[in-house]
N, C-alpha and C positions, 0 to 999 in steps of 0.2 A: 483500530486494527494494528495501527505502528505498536500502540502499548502489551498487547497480547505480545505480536514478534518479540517486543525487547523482553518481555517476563519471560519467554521459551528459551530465548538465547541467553538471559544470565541466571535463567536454572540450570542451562548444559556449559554453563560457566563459559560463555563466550565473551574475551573482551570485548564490547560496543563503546567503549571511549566516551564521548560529549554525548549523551543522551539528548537527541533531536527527530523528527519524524524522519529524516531525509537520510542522516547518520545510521538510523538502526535498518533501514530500507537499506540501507550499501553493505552494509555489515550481513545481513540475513541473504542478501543476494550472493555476497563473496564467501559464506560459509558452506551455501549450495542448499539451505533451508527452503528459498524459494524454490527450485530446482524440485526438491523435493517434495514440495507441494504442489507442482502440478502450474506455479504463474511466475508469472511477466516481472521481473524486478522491474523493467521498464513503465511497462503499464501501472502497475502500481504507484510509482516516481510522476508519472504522467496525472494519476487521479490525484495526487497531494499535490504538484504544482497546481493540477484545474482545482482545489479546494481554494488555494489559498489567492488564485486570481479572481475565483468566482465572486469574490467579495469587492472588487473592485470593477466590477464589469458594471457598467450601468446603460448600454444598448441590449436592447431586445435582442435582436437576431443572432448576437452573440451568448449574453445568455443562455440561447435556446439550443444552441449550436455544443455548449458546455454539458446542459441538462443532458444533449443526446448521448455524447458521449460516459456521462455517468451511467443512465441508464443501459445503455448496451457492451461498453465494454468496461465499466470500472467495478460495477454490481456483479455483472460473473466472475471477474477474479476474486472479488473479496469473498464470495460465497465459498468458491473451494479452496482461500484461506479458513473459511468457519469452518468448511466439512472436514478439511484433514483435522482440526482441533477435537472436533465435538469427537472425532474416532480414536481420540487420544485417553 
């Protein structure tokens, strides 16, 4: 999803500087792109850090505590990141 934002922002010729998930995530947030779509810079920021911890999680309850919040609040944002594209 960060690779979509960064192709939409430097097709409308946005600078994003250091191409990084977390970089174009700040840059899409302070251009008002998110805004525009309807999600959470936050929350998004929040599903990339839980990516990048979920690999170093090795307790169950945590884990599972990770899984729920992908499934209920990180999979709705990314969705109406897909719908405003696909309507693009």
């Amino acid at each position: 999803m960060w690779k979509l934002l960064r192709d939409y922002l430097d097709d409308q010729e946005t600078e994003i500087g250091l191409i990084s998930p977390k970089n174009v995530l700040r840059v899409a947030a302070s251009s008002v792109l998110l805004e525009k779509i309807g999600v959470s810079g936050e929350i998004l920021m929040n599903a990339l850090l839980a990516r990048n911890e979920l690999v170093h999680i090795y307790d169950y309850e945590n884990a599972q505590d990770v899984l729920e919040k992908i499934q209920t609040i990180f999979v709705p944002e990314m969705k109406e990141v897909e719908r405003y594209f696909d309507e693009k």
